[in-house]
N, C-alpha and C positions, 0 to 999 in steps of 0.2 A: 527671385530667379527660381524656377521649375527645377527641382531635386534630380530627373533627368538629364539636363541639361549640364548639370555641375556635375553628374557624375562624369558626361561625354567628357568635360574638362578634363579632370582628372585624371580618367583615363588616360587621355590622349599626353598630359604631362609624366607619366611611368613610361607611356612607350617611348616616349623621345630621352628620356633617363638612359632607357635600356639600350636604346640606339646609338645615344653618344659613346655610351661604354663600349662598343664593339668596333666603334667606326677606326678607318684610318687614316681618317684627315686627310684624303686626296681626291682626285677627280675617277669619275665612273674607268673604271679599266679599259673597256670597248674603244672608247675615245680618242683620238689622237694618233699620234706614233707608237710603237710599241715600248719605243723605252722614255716615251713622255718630254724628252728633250722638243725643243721648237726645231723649226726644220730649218730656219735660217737661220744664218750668224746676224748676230747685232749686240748690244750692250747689255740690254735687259734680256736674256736670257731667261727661257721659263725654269728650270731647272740651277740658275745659279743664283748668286746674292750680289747683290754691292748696296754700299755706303748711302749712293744718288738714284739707287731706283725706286719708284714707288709700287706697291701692292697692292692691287685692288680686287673686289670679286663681282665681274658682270650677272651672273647669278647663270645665263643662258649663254647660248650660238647668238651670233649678231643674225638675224633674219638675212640682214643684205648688207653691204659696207657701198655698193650704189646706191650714191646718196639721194639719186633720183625715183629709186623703188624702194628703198628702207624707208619705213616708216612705223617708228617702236624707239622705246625711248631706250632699249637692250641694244641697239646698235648707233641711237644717237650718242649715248654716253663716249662712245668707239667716235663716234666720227666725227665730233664735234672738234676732236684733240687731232685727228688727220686733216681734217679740212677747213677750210674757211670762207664764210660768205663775204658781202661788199661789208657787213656790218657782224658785230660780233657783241655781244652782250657783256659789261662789264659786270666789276664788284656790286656795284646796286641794282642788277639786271636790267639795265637801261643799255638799248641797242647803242653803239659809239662805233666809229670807222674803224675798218679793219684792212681787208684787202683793200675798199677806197678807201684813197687818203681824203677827201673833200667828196661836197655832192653839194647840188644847189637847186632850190625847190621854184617853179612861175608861180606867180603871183596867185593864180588860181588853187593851188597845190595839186595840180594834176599832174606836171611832169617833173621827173626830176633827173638830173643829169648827176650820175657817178664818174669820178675821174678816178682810175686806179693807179696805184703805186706802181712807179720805175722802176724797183726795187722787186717785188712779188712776182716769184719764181712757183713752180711746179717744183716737187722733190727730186724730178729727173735732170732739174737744171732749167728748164726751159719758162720765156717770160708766160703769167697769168695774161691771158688777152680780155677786152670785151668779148670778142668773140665767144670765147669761152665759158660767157655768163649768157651771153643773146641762146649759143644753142645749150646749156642745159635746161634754160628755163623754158624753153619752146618744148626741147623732150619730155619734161616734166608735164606740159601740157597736153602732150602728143595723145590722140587717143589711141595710138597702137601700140604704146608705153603702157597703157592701164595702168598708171602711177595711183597709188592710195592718195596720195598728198596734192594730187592733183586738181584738188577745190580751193586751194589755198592758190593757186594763179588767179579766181575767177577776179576780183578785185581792179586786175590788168584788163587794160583795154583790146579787146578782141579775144582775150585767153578762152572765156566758155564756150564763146564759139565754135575757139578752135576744139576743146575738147570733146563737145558734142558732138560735133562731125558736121557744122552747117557751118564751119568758113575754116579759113587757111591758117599755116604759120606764120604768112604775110601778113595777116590781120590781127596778128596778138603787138602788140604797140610794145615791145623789145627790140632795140637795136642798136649795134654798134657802130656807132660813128664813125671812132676809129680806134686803132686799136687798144687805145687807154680808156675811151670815152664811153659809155652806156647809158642810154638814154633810155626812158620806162614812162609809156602814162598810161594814169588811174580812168577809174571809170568815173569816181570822185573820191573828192580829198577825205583822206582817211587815215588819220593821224597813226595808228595802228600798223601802217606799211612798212615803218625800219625794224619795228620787231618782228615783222612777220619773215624778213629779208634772213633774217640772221637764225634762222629754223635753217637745221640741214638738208632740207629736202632745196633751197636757194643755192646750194653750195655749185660753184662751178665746176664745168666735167671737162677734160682733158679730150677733147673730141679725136685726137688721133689715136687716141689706147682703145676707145670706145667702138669707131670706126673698124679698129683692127677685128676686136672681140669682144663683142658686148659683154662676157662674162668675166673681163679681166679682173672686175673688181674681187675677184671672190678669191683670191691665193695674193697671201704676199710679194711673191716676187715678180708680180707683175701691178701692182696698185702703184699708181700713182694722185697720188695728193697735194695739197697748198696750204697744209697747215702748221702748227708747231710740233707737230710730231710725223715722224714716218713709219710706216707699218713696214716691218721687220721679220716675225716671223705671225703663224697662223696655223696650229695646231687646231681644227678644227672640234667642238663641241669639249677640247679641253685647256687651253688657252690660246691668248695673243699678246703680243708683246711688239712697244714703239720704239726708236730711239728718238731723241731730239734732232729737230729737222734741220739742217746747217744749212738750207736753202730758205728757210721762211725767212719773212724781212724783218724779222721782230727777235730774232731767233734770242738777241743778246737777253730779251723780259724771260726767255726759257731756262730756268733753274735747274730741275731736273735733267738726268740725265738718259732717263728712260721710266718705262712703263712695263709691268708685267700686269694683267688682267686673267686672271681664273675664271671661269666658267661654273661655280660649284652653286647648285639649287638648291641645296639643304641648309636652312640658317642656323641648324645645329655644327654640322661642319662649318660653315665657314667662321662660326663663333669662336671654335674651337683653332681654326688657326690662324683667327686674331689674338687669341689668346699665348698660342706658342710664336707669335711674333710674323708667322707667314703671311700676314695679311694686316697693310697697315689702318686698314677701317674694317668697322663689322656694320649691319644690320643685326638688332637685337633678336633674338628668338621669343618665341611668345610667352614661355612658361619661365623666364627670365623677366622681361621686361617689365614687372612690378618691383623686384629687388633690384635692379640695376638703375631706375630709375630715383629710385629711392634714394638708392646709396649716390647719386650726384654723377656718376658716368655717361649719363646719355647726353648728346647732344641734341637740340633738336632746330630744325631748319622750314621755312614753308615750303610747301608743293603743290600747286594747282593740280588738284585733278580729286576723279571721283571711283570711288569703290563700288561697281553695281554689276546687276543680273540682266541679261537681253532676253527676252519671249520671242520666240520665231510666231508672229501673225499667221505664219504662212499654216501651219501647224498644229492640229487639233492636241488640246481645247484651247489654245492662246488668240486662235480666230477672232474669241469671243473677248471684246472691252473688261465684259464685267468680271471676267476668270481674271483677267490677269490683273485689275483692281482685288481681285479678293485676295491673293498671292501674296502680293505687294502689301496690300494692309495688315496681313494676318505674320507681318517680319517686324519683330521690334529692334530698331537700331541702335538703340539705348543701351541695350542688352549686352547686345554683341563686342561693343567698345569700351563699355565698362569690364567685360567680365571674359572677353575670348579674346580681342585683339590687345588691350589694355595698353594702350601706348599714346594715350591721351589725345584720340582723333575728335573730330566732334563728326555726331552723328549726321548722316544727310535725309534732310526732309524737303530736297530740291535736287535738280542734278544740278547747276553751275555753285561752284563752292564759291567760300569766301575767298577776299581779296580786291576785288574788281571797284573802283571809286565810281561812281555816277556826277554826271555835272555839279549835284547839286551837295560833293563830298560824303554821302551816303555810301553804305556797301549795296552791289547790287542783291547780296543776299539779303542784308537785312531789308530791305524793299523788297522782296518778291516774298519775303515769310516764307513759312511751311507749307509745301504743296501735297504732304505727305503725312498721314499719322499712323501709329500702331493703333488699330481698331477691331480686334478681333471677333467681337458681335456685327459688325458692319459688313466685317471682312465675308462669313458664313453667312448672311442676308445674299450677298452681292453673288454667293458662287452661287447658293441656290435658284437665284433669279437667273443668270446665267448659264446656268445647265437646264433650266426650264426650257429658257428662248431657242439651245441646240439638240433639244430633246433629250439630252443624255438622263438615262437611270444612277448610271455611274459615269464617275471618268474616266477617260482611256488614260491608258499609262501612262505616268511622266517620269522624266528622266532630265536630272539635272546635270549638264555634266561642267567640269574645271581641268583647267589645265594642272600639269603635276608639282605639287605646291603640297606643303606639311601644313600650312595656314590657308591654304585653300579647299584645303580638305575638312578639314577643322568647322571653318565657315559654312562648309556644304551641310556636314554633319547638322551645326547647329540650325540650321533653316530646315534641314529633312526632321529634325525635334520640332521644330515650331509648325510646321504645317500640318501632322502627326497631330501636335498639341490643337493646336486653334482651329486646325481646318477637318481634322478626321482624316487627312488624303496621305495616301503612302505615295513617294518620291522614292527614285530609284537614282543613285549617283553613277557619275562614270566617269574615271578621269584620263585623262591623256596627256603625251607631251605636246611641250608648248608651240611648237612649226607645226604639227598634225591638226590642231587643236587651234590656230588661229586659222589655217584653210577650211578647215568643216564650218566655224563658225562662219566666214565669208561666205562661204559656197551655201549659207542656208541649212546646213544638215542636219545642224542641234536642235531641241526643241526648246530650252530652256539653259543658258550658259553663265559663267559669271566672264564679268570684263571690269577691265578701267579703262578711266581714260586720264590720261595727263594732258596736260593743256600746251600748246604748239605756239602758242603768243598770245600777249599779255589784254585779251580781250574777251568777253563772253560770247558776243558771238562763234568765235572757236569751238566752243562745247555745244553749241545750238545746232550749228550748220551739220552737224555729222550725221542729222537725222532728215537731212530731208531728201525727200525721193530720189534710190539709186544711187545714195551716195554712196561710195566703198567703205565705207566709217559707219553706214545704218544697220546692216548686218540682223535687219529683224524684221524683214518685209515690209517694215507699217510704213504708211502713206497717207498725206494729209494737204489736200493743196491750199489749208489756209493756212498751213503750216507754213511750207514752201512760200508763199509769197509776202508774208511776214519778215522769213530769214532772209530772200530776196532784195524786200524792201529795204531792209536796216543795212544790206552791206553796200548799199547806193545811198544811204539816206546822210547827208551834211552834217546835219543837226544832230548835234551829242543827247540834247534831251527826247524827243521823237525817237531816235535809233533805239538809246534804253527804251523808251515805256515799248515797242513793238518786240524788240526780246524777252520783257516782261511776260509780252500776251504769246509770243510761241511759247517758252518754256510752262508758262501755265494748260497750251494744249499739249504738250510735252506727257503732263503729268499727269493729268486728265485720260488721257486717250492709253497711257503704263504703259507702251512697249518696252519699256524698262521700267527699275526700278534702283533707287540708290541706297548704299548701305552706309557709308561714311565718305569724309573728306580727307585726303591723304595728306601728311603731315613725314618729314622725313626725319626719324630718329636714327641715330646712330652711332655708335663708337667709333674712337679716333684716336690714333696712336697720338702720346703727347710731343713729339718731334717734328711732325707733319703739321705744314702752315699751309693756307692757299689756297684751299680745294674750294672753290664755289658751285654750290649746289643750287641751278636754277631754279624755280619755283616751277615753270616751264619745262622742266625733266629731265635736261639730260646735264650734265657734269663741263667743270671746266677746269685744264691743269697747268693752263699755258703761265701762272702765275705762282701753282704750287709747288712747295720744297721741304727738304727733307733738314732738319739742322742735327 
């Protein structure tokens, strides 16, 4: 490890020393209400205590608590526990009935018919209908929705069309029969479709609250939900707090008695009031997580998803292929997880992480290998060649920018060291908050940004399809149409072994062509009050509390 780079460490371990010393263990002042209480009455209270609530820390603002335009795992974690789709993930994250009580698949597996529960009420009282399911899932498709999540319909029969604007909502193969019944066909069978169901963006929408005011969802006292919890109150950017829903049909599996969720970004705070008991789970902070891990306290859980950087194509010098291979080569991942994140991720030298089985019981990682190596003689060949091909003497500025993260910052630092180190080229950072800072990145504005991705159901195709042209998930101009009809092909394709080998061959132009690049594989550490049982942490992202309790 380069003697600069352990100093940035270091450093960067004294200021978080000094910062903890000063801090006050609460959320930014600006925030909220002035005296921090939640604005509604309910059990969980932000500002009081009991026996049966649980403490958590979302880290952010939910983006959206419409489950139709949220799409972040910072608000699925929120709405995963308000709402509920036909299918719901259990203890072994295997999709099981939820809102439907039964569903029954033709012979082909192209349709399947949902029957839902007599029983399954709205929080305002009123019965869950198909209906309910027919039009959220059409809105979700809607293309004047401009839903993110809205690749995940294509699957359904008529859905892309309807999205791209060359056929109707008549023609996405959703409807309700009658008012229990919901009926859905594929475009082909795809084993993959009840976990994809059970992703919040499937959750059903209340079409009269909706109807009223598209923006109901965004204040407690006008949300309505179908899940095991009710949103109660909604202090914005400094908490939110549920009670248990006395209308869900499950309600009796619901232990707790409420939810209070913080908002605090700083993993030095929120360590700190797990520590005084404010919080009953922590995420470790970085310059801890070598003696915490040690000492036997971490927990750790899986998590599909990947840690990486997007290049805007659009944007001089990422235009050029061979700049943003030399970028990417000249980043040792190795490095970074050993010695900056330390929390025993394995490094990525692919974007789709481990996990994923292949027909033939294989992982798809271990089958696609490393698409990616640290190279830094390679790395300086490739920029050379490539500032030849755009004429440049030098390069024009770059500027890396991250949303506002203590560990994201950290990370930046250590890659503005490494390209310094390996490549000669000075990098400029710049960080922002995280709503500022995912619209510029959508909108194209960044030249250079960091992102993840957590995985939305339990398939590779998931992490593939985000990149193909214009989708809301590519966020970095590139475009490749043998890309596109690769990812195309596989999500039509029957055959489990074919489907693999052609995701095989996009993610390898994936990584070939670098419009990103990946840094690790995410893995969920974390501390746990020892009282707290239940909490399932999906591999998939977001949280589940319908089964956790406090003893």
């Amino acid at each position: 490890m380069k003697k600069s780079l352990l100093m940035l460490i270091v450093m960067f371990g004294l200021m978080v020393m000094l910062a903890a010393c000063t801090t006050t263990g609460g959320t930014d002042s600006d925030s909220g209400t002035d005296d921090g209480e939640t604005t509604d009455e309910g059990t969980a209270e932000g500002g009081g205590s009991s026996d049966n609530i649980l403490r958590l820390n979302n880290e952010n603002e939910p983006t959206s608590l419409d489950s139709t335009k949220a799409f972040d795992n910072v608000s699925y974690n929120i709405l995963n526990n308000l709402m509920e789709g036909l299918t719901r993930l259990g203890d072994t994250h295997e999709p099981e009935e939820a809102t439907a009580e039964s569903l029954e698949v033709s012979d082909d597996g192209l349709t399947y018919t949902f029957t839902i529960r007599e029983d399954a009420n709205w929080s305002n009282g009123e019965p869950v209908t198909a209906n309910d399911f027919e039009f959220a899932w059409k809105r979700l498709a809607d293309p004047e929705t401009a839903a993110d999540a809205a690749f995940l319909t294509d699957l359904i029969e008529g859905a892309s069309a309807y999205n791209s604007g060359e056929g109707s909502a008549d023609d996405m193969a959703v409807s309700a029969v009658d008012d229990k019944t919901l009926e859905v066909t594929l475009n082909s069978p795809q084993a993959y479709f009840l976990s994809i169901i059970s992703n919040p963006a499937f959750f059903p929408v209340h079409q009269a609250t909706v109807e009223e005011d598209d923006s109901l969802a965004a204040e407690a006292d006008t949300f309505v939900g179908n899940g095991p919890f009710a949103l109660t109150g909604w202090n914005h950017n400094s908490n939110l707090t549920m009670d248990k829903n006395e209308e869900y049909w499950d309600v009796d599996s619901v232990q707790l008695d409420g939810v209070v969720w913080e908002m605090v970004s700083d993993r030095n705070t929120e360590y700190q009031m797990f520590e005084t008991g404010d919080l009953h789970t922590s995420s470790i902070p970085t310059e801890l997580a070598e003696q915490l891990i040690a000492d036997g306290d971490v927990h750790f859980e899986d998590q599909s998803g990947t840690y990486f950087y997007r290049f805007n194509v659009e944007m001089e010098p990422f235009q050029n292929e061979k700049i943003r291979k030399a970028f990417s080569m000249a980043v040792d991942q190795q490095e970074i997880v050993d010695y900056v994140t330390k929390r025993n991720e394995n490094a990525a030298h692919g974007f789709v992480a481990n996990g994923f089985p292949e027909p033939s019981g294989e992982d798809f990682r271990d089958v696609g290998g490393d698409l990616l190596s640290f190279d830094p003689e390679e790395a300086n060949s490739l920029l050379e060649e490539g500032m030849e091909e755009e004429g440049y003497s030098e390069l024009p500025d770059i500027t890396l920018s991250y949303n506002t993260s203590d560990e994201h910052k950290l990370i930046a630092e250590v890659l503005q060291d490494m390209f310094k180190t390996n490549l000669d080229v000075d990098v400029t950072l710049a960080n922002t908050e995280w709503n500022v800072f995912l619209e510029a990145q959508q909108n194209l504005e960044m030249q250079f940004s960091r992102s993840s991705f957590i995985a939305d159901f339990a398939d590779p195709i998931n992490y593939l399809e985000s990149f193909v042209t214009g989708s809301s998930m590519n966020r970095t101009g590139w475009s490749n149409d043998e890309y596109d009809d690769l990812i195309a092909a596989a999500k039509s394709e029957a055959d489990e072994q074919t489907r693999f080998e052609m995701m095989h061959q996009a993610e390898e132009i994936l990584m070939k062509e670098a419009p990103i690049f990946p840094i690790y594989f995410y893995n969920q550490p974390l501390l746990q009050a020892d009282e707290v049982s239940g909490i399932i942490r999906h591999p998939v992202g977001y949280i589940e509390l319908k089964w956790a309790s406090i003893q």
